[in-house]
PDB file of N, CA, C and O in Angstrom, chain B, residues numbered from 101:
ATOM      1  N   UNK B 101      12.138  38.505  -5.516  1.00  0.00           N
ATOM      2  CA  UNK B 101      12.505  37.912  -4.253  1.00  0.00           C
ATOM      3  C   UNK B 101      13.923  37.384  -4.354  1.00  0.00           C
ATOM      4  O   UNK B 101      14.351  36.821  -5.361  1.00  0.00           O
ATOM      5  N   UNK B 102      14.572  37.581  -3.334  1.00  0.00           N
ATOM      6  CA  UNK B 102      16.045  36.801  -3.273  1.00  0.00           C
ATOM      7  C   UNK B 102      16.015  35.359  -2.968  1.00  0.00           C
ATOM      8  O   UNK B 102      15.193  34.632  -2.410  1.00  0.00           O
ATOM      9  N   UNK B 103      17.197  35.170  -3.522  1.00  0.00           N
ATOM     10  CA  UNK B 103      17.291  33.146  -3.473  1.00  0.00           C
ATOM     11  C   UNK B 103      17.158  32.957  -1.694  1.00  0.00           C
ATOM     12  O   UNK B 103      16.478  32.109  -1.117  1.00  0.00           O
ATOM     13  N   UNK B 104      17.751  33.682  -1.262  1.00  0.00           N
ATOM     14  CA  UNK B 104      17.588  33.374   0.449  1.00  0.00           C
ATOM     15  C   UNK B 104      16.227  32.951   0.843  1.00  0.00           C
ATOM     16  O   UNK B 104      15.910  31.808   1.173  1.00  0.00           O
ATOM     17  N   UNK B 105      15.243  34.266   0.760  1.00  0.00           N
ATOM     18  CA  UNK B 105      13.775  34.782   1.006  1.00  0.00           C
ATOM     19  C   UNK B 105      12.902  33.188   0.564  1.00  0.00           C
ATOM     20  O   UNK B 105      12.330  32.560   1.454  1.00  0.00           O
ATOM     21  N   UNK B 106      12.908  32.709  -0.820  1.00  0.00           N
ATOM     22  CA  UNK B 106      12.823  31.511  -1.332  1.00  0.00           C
ATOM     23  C   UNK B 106      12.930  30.168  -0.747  1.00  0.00           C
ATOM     24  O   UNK B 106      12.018  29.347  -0.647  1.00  0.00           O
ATOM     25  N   UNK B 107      14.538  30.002  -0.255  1.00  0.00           N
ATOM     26  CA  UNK B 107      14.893  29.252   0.414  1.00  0.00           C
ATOM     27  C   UNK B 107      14.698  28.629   1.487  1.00  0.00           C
ATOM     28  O   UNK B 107      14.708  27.421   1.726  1.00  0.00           O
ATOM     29  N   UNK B 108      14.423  29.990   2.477  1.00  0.00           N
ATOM     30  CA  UNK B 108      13.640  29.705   3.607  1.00  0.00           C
ATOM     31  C   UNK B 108      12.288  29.707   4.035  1.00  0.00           C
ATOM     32  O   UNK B 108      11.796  29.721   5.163  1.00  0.00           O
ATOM     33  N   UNK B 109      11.637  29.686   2.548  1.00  0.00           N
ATOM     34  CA  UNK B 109      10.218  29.433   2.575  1.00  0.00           C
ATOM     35  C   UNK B 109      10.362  28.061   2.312  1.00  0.00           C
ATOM     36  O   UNK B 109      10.211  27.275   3.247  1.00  0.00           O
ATOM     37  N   UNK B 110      10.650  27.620   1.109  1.00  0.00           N
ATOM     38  CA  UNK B 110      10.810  26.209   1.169  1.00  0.00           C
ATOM     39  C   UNK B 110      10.899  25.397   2.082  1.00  0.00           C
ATOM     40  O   UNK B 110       9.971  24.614   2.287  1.00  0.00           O
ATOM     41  N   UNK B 111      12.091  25.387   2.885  1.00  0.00           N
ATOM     42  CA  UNK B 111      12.730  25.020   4.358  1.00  0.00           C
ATOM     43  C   UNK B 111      11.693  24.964   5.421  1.00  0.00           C
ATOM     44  O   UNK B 111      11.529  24.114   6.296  1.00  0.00           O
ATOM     45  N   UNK B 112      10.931  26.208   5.125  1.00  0.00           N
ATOM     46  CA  UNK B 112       9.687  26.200   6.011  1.00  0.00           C
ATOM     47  C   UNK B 112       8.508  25.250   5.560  1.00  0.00           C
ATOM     48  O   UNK B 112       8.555  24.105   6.010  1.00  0.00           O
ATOM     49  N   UNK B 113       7.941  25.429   5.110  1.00  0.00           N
ATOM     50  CA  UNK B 113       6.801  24.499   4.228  1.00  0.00           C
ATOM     51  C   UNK B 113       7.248  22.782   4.521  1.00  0.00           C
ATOM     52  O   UNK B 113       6.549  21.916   5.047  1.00  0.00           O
ATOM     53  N   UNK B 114       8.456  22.679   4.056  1.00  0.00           N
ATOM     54  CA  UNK B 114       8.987  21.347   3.986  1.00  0.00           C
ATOM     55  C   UNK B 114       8.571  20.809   5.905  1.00  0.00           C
ATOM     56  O   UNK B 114       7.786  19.943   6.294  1.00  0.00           O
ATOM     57  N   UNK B 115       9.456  21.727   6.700  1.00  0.00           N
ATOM     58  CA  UNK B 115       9.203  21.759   8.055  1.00  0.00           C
ATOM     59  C   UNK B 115       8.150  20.834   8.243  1.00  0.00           C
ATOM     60  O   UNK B 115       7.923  19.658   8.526  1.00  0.00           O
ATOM     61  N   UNK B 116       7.480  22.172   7.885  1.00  0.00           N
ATOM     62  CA  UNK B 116       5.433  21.664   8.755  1.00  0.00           C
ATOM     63  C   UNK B 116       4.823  20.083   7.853  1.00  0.00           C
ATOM     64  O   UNK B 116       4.183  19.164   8.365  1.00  0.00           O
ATOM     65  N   UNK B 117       5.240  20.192   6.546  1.00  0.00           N
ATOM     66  CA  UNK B 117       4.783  19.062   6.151  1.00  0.00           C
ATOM     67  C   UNK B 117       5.520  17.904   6.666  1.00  0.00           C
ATOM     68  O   UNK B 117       4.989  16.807   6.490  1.00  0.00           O
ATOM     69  N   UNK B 118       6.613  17.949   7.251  1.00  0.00           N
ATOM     70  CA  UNK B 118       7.367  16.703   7.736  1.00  0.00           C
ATOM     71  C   UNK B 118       6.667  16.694   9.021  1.00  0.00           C
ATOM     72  O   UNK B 118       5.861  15.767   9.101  1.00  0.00           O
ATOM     73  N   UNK B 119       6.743  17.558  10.196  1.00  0.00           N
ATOM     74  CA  UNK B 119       5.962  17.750  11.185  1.00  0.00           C
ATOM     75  C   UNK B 119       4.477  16.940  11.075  1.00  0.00           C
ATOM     76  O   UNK B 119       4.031  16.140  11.898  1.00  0.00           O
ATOM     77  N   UNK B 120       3.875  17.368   9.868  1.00  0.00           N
ATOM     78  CA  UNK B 120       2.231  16.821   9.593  1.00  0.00           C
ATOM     79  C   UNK B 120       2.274  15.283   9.827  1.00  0.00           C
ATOM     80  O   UNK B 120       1.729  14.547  10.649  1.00  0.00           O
ATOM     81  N   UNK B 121       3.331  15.032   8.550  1.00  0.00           N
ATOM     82  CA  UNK B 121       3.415  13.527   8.446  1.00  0.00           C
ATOM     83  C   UNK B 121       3.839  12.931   9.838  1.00  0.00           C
ATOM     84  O   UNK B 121       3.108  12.216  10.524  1.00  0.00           O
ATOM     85  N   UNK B 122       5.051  13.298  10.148  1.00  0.00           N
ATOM     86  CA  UNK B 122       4.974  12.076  11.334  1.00  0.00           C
ATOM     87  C   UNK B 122       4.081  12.535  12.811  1.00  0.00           C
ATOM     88  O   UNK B 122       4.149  11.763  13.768  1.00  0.00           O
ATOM     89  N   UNK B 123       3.384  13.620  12.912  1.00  0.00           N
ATOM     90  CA  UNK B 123       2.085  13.328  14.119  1.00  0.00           C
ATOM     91  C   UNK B 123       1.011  12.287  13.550  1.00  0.00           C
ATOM     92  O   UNK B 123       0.338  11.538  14.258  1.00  0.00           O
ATOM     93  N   UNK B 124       0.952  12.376  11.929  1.00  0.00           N
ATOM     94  CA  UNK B 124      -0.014  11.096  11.329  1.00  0.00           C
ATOM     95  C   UNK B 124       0.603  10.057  12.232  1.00  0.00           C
ATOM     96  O   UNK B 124       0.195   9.816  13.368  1.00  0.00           O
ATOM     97  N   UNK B 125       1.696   9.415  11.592  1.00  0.00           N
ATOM     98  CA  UNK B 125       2.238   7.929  11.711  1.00  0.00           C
ATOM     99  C   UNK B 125       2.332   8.018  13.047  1.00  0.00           C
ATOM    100  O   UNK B 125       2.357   6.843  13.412  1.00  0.00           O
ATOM    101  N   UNK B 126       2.416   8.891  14.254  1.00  0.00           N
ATOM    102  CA  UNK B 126       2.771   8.539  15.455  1.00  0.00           C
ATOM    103  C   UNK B 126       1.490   8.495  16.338  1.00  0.00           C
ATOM    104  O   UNK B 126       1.476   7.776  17.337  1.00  0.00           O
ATOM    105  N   UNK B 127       0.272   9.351  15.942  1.00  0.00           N
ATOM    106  CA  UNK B 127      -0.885   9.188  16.342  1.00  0.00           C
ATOM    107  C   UNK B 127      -1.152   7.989  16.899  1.00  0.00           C
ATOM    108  O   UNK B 127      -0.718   6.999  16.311  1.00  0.00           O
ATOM    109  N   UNK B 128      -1.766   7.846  17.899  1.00  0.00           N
ATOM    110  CA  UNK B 128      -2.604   6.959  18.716  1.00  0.00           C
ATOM    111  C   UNK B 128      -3.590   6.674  17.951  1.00  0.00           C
ATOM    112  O   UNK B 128      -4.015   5.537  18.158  1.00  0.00           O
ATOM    113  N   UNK B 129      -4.115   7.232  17.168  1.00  0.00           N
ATOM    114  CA  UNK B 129      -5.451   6.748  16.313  1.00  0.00           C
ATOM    115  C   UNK B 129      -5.031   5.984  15.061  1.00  0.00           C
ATOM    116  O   UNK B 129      -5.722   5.002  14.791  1.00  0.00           O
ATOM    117  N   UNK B 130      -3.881   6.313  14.150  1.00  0.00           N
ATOM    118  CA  UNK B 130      -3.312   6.255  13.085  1.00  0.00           C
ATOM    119  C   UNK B 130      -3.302   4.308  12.716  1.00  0.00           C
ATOM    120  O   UNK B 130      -3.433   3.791  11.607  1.00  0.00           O
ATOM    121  N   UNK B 131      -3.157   3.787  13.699  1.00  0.00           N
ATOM    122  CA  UNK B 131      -2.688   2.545  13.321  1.00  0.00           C
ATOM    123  C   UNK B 131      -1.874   1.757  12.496  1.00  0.00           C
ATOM    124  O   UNK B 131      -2.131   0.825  11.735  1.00  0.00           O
ATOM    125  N   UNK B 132      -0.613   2.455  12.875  1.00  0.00           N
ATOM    126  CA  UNK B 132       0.392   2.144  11.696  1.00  0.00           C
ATOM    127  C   UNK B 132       0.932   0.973  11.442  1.00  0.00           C
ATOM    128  O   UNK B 132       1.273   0.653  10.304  1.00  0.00           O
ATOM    129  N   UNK B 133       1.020   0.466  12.127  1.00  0.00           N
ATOM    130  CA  UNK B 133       1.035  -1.121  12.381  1.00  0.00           C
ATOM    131  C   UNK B 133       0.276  -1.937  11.873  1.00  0.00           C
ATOM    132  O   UNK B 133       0.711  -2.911  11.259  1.00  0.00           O
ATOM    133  N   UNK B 134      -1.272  -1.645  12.066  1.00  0.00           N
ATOM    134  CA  UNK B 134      -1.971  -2.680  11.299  1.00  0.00           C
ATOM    135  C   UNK B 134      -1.942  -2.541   9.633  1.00  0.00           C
ATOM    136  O   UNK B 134      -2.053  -3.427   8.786  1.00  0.00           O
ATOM    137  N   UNK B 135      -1.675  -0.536   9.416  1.00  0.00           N
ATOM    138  CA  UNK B 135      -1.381  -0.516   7.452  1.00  0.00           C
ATOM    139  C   UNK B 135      -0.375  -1.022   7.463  1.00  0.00           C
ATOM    140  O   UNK B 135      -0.347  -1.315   6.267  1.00  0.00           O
ATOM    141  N   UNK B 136       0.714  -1.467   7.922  1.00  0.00           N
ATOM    142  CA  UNK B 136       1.578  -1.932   7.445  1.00  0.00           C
ATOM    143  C   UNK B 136       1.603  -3.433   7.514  1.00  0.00           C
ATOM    144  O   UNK B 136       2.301  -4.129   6.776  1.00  0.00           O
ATOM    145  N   UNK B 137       0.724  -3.929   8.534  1.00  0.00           N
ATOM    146  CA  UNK B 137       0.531  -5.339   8.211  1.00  0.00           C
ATOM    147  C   UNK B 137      -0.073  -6.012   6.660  1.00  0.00           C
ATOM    148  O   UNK B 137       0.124  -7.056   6.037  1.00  0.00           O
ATOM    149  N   UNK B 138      -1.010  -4.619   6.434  1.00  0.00           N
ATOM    150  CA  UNK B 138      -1.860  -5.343   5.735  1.00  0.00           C
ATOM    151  C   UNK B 138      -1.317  -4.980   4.357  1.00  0.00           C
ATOM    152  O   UNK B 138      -1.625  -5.627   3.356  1.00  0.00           O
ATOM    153  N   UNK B 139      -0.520  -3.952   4.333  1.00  0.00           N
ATOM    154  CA  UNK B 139       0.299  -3.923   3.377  1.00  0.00           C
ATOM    155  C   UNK B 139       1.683  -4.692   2.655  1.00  0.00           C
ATOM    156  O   UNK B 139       2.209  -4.336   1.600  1.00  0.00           O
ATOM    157  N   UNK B 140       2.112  -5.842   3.529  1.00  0.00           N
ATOM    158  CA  UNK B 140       3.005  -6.632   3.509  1.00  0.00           C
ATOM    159  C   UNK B 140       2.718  -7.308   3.115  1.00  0.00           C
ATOM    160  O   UNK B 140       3.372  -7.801   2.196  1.00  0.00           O
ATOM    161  N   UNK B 141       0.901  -8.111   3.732  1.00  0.00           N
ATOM    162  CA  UNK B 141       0.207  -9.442   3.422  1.00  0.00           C
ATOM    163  C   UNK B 141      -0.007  -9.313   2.128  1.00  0.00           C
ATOM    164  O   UNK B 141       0.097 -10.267   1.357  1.00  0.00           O
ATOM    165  N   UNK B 142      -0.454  -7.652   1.612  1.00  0.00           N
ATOM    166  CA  UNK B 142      -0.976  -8.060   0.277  1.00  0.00           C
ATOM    167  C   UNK B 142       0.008  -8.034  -0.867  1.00  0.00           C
ATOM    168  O   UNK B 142      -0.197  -8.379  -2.030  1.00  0.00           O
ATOM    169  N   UNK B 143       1.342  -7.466  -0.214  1.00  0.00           N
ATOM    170  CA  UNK B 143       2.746  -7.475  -1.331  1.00  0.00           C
ATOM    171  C   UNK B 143       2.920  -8.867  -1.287  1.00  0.00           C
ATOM    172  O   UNK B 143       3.169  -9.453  -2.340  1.00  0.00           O
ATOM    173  N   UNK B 144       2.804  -9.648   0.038  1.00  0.00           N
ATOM    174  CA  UNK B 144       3.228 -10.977  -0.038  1.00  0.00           C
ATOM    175  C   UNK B 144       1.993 -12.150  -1.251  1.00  0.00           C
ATOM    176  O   UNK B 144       2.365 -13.122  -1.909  1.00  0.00           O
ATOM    177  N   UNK B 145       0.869 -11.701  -1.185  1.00  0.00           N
ATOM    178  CA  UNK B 145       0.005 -12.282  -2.062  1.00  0.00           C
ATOM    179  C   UNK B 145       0.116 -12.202  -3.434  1.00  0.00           C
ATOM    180  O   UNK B 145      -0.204 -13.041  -4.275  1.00  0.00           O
ATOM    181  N   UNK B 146       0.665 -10.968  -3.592  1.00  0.00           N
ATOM    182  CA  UNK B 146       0.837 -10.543  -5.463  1.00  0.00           C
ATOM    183  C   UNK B 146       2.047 -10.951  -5.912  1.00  0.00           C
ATOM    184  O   UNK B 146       2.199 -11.491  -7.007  1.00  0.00           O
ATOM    185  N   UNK B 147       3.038 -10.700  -5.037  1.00  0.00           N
ATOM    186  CA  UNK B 147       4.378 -11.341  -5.250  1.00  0.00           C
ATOM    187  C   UNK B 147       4.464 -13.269  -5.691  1.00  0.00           C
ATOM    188  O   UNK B 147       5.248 -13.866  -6.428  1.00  0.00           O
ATOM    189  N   UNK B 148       3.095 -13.856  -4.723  1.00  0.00           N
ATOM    190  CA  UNK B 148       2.945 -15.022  -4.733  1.00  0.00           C
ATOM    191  C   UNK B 148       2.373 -15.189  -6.408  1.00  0.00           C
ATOM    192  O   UNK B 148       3.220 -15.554  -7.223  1.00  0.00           O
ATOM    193  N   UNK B 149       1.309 -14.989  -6.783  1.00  0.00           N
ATOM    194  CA  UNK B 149       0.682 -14.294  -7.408  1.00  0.00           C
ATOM    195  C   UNK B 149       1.433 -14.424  -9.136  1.00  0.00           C
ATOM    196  O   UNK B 149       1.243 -15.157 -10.106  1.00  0.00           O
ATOM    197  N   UNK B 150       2.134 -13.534  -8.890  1.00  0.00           N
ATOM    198  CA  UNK B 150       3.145 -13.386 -10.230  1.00  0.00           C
ATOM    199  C   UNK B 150       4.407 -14.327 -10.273  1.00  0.00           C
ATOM    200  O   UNK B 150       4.814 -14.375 -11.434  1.00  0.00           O
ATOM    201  N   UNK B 151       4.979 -14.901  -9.635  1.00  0.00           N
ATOM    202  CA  UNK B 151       5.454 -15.662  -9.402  1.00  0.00           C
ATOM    203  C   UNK B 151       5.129 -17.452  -9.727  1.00  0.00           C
ATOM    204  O   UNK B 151       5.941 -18.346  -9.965  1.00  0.00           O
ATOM    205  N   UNK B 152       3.445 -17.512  -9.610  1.00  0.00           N
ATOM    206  CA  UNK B 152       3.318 -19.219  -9.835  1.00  0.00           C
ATOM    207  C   UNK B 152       3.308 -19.942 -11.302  1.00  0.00           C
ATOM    208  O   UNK B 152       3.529 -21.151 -11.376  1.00  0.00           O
ATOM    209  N   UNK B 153       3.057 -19.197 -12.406  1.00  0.00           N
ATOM    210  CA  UNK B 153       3.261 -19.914 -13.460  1.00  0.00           C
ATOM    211  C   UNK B 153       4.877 -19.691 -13.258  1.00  0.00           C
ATOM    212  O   UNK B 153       5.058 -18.819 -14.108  1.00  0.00           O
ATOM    213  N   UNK B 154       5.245 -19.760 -13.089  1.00  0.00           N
ATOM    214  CA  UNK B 154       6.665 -19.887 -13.129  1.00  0.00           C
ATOM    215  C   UNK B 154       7.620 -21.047 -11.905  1.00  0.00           C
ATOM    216  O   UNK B 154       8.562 -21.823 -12.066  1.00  0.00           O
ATOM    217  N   UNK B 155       6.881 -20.689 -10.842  1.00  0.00           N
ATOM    218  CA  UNK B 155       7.167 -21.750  -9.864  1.00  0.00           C
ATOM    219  C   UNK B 155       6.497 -23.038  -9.539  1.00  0.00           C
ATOM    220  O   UNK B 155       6.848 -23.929  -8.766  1.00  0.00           O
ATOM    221  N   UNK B 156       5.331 -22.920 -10.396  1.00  0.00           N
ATOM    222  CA  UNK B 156       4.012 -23.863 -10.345  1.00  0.00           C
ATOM    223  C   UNK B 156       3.423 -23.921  -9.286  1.00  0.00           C
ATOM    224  O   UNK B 156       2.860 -24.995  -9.071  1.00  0.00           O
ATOM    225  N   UNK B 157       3.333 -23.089  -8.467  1.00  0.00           N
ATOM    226  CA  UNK B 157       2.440 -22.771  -7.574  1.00  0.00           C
ATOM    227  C   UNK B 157       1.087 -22.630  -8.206  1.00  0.00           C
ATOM    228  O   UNK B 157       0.913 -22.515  -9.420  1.00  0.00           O
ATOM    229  N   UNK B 158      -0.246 -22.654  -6.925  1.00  0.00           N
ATOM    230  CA  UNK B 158      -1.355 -21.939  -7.417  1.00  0.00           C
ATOM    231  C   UNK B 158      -1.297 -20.502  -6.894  1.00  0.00           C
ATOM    232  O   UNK B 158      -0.308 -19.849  -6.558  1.00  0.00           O
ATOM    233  N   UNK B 159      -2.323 -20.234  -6.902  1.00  0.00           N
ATOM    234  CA  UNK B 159      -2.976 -18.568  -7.032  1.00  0.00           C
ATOM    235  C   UNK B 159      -3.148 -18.462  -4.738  1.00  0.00           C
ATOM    236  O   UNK B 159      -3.603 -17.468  -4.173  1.00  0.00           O
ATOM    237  N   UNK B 160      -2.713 -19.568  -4.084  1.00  0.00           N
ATOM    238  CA  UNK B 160      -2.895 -19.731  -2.746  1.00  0.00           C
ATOM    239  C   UNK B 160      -4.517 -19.406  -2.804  1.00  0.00           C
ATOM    240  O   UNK B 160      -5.118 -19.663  -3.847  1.00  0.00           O
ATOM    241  N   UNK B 161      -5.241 -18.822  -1.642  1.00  0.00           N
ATOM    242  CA  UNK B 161      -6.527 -18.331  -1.391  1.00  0.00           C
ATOM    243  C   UNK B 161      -7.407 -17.536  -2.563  1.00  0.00           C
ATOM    244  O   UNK B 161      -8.295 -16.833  -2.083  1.00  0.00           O
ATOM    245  N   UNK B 162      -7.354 -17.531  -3.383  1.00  0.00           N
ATOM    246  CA  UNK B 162      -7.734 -16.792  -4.770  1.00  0.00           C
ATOM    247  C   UNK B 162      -8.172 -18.064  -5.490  1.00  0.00           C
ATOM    248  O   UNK B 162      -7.447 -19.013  -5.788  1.00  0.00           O
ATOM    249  N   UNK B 163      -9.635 -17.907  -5.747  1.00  0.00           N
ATOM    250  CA  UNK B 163     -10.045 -19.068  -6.416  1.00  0.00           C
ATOM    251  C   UNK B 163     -11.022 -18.848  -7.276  1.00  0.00           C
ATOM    252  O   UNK B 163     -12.054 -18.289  -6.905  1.00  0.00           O
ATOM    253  N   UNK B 164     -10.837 -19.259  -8.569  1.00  0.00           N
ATOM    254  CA  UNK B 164     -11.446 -18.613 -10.259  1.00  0.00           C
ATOM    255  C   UNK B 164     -12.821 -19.593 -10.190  1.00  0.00           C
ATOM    256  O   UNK B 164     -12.942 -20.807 -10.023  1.00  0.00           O
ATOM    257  N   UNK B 165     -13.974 -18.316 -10.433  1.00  0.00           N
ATOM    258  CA  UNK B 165     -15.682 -19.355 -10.587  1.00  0.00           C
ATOM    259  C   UNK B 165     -15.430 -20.000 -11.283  1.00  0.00           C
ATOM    260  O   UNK B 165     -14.531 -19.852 -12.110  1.00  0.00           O
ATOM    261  N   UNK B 166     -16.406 -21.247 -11.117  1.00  0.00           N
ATOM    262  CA  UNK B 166     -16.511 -22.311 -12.101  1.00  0.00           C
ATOM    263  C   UNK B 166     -17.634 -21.919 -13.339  1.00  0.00           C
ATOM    264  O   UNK B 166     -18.676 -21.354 -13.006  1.00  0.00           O
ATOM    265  N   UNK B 167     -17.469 -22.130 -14.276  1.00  0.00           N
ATOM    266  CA  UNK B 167     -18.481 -21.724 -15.462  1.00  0.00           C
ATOM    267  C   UNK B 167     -20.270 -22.118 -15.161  1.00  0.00           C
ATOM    268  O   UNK B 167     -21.224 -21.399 -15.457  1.00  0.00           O
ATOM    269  N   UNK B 168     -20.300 -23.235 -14.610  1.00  0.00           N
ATOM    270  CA  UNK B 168     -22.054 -23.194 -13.776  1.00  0.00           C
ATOM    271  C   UNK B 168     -22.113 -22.102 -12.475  1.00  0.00           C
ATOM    272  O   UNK B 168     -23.187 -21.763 -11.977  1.00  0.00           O
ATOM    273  N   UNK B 169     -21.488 -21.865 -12.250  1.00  0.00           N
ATOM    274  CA  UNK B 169     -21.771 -20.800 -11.149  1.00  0.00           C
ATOM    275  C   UNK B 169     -21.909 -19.332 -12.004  1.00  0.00           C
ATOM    276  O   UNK B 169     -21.695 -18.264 -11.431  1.00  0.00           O
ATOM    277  N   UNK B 170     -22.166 -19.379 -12.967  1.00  0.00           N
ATOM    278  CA  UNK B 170     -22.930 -18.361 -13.963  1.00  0.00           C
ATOM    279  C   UNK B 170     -24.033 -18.244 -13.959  1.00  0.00           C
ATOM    280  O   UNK B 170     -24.595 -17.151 -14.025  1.00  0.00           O
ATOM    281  N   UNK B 171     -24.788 -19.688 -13.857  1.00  0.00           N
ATOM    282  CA  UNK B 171     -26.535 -19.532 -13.888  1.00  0.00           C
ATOM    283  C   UNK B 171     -26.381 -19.913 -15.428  1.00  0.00           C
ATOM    284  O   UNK B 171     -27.143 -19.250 -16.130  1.00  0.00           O
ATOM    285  N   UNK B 172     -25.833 -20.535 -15.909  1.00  0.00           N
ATOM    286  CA  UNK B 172     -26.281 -21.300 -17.232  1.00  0.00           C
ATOM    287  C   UNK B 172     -26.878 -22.470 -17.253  1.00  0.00           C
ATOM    288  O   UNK B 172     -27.551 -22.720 -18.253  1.00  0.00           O
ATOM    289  N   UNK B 173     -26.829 -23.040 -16.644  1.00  0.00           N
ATOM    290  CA  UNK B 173     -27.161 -24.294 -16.373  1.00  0.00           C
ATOM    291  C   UNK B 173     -26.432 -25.386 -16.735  1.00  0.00           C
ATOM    292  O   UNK B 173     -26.986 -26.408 -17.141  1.00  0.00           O
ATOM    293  N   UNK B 174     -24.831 -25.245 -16.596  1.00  0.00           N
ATOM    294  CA  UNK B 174     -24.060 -25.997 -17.236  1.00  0.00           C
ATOM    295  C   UNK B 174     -23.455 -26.813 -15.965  1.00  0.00           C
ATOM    296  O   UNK B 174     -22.616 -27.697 -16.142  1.00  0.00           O
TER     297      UNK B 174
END
């Protein structure tokens, strides 16, 4: 096959998969807005997260069992 023949298969393929992707993200059903909400909240939580031994923060909404909440009876 010639580099052309190649080329414009590529070019093509690339096309439709760019095409694919943004009828996803633009879809009426897709809800891109809310993945991206919830994708921010949870960068914003881990970021918090890794960050508090260092800033002395806590862990915010994340809260470690207590050792009787095992069922030992302690």
């Amino acid at each position: 096959m010639s580099d052309n023949l190649i080329t414009a298969m590529v070019a093509v393929v690339t096309a439709i998969i760019g095409l694919a992707a943004l009828s996803v993200v633009l879809s009426p059903n897709a809800q891109t807005s809310n993945v991206l909400k919830a994708a921010s909240g949870g960068l914003s939580t881990d970021i918090g997260a890794a960050v508090a031994p260092v800033s002395g923060g806590g862990l915010g909404s994340i809260s470690m069992p207590q050792l009787g909440a095992l069922g030992n009876g302690v």
